[in-house]
C-alpha positions in Angstrom: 42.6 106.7 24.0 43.0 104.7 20.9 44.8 101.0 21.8 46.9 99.6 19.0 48.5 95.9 18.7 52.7 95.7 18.5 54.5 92.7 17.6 58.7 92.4 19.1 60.3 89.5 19.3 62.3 88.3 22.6 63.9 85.6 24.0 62.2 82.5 25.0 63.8 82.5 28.7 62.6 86.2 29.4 59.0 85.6 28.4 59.2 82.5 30.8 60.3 84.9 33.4 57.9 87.6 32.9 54.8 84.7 32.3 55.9 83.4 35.7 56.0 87.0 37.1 53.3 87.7 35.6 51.1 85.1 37.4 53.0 85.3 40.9 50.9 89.1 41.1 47.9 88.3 39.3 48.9 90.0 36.3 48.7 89.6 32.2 52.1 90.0 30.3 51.1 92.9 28.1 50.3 94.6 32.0 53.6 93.8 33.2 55.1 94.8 29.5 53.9 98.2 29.6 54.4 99.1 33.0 57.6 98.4 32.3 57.8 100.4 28.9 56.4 103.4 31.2 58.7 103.0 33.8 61.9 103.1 31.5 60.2 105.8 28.9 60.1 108.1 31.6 63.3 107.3 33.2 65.1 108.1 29.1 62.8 111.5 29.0 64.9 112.8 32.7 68.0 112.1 30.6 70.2 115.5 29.9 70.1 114.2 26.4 66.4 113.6 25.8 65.9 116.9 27.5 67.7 118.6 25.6 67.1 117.7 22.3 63.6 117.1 22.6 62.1 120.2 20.7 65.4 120.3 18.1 63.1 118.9 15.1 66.0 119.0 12.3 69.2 119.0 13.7 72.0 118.6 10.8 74.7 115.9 11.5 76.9 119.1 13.0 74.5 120.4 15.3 73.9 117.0 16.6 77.6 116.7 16.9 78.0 120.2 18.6 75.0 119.2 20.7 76.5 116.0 21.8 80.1 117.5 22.6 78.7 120.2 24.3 76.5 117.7 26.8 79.7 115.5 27.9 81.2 118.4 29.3 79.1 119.4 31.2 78.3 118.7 35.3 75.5 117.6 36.9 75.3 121.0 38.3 74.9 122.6 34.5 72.6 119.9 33.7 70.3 120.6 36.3 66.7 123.1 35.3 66.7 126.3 36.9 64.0 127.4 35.1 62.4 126.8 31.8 61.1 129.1 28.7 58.9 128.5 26.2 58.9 130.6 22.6 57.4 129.4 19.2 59.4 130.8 16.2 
């Protein structure tokens, strides 16, 4: 797998915190950095949104907007997978 260099900015006091973290379990920052970017990219990909909008390549603005409404009223229940299909058009 191919490993590519990223530059973000962030506040001085939170790469302090994560340095001294960091060090505490014998670790380097970019470790700690993307564990963390794992952790929280798959906690956005269980998200009812993510899931399903996922494979909608070009949405217009009013199917995103239909899409959206259509999510915030639903339950927990209707958001749950009972089962799962895959077509190809």
């Amino acid at each position: 797998m191919a490993t590519r260099a990223m530059n973000f900015k962030m506040e001085e006091s939170d790469i302090l915190e994560m340095k001294q973290v960091a060090s505490v379990f014998n670790m380097t920052v970019t470790d700690v950095v993307k564990e963390a970017v794992r952790e929280y990219v798959d906690k956005m990909k269980r998200d009812p949104f993510y899931r399903l909008t996922v494979n909608v390549e070009e949405a217009s603005a009013e199917e995103t907007a239909e899409i959206l409404s259509e999510i915030e009223g639903m339950s927990d229940d209707d958001l749950s997978i009972s089962s799962v299909k895959h077509f190809s058009l």
